[in-house]
C-alpha positions in Angstrom: 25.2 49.7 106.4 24.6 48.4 103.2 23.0 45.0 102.9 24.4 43.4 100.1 21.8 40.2 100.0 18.8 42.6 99.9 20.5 44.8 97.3 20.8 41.7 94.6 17.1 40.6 95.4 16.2 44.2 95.0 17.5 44.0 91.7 16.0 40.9 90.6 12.6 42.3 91.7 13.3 45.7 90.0 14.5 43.6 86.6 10.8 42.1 87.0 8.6 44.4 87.3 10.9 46.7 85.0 10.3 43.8 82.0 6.9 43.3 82.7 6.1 47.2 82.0 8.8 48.1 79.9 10.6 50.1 81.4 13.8 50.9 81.9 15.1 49.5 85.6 16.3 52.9 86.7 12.3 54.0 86.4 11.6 51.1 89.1 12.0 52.6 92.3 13.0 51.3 96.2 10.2 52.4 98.4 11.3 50.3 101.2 13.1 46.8 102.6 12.2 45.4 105.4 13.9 42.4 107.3 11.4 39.9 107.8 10.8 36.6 109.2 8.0 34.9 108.0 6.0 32.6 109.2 5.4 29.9 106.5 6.8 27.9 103.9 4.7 30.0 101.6 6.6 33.1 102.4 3.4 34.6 103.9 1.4 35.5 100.6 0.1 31.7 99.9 -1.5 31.8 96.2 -5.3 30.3 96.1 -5.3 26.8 96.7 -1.7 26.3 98.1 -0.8 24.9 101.5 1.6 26.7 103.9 3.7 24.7 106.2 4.2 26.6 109.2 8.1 27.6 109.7 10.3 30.3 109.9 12.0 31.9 107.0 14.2 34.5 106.9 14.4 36.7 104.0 12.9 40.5 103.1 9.5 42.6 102.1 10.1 44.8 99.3 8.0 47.3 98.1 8.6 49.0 94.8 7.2 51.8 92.9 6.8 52.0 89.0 4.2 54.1 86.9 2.7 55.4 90.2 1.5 52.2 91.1 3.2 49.8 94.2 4.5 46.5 93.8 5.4 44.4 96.9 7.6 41.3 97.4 8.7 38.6 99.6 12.0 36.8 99.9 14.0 34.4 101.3 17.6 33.7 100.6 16.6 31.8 97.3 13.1 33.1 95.9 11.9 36.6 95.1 7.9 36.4 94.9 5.6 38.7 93.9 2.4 39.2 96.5 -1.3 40.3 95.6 -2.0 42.7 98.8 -5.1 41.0 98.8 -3.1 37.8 100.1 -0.5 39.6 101.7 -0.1 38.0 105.5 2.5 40.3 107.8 4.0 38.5 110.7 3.7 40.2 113.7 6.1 43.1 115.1 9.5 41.4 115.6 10.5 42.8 112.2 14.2 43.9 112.3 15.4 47.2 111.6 14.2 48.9 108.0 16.3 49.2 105.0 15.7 52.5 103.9 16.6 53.6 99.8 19.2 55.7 101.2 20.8 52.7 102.7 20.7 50.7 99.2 22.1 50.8 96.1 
């Protein structure tokens, strides 16, 4: 089944990373969406010097590929936000079902 939700912040992400290299958004490939909930306010990828609130969130990882390099995501219902690996946090294994490419728009 087709999630519509994680298909339009797909897109946005896509549009993102697609303007930021120049690309066309076609060349911006789905590697995977996963349904996550995070943990904190700071959708678990806090940027140096920001507080998290602890809480849960709803919303998606995405990880996109472009120019043979990996770009990853994280989402709630209202922000799409880019996260460094190197500050990436995963919440433990209660993630929902993946979202596959084939399964996406």
């Amino acid at each position: 089944a087709q999630d519509p939700v994680a298909a339009s912040l797909v897109g946005i992400a896509q549009r993102e990373i697609a303007q930021e290299l120049d690309l066309p958004q076609q060349r911006v490939q789905l590697v995977e969406v996963l349904a996550v909930t995070w943990t904190d306010s700071a959708l678990n990828c806090p940027l140096p010097e920001q507080t998290a609130t602890p809480m849960e969130v709803g919303g998606y990882r995405i990880l996109l590929e472009a120019g043979e390099r990996e770009y990853v995501f994280h989402t709630d219902f209202d922000r799409v936000v880019r996260c460094d690996p190197a500050n990436e946090a995963l919440p433990t294994a209660e993630n929902t079902p993946e979202i596959t490419p084939e399964t996406t728009p």
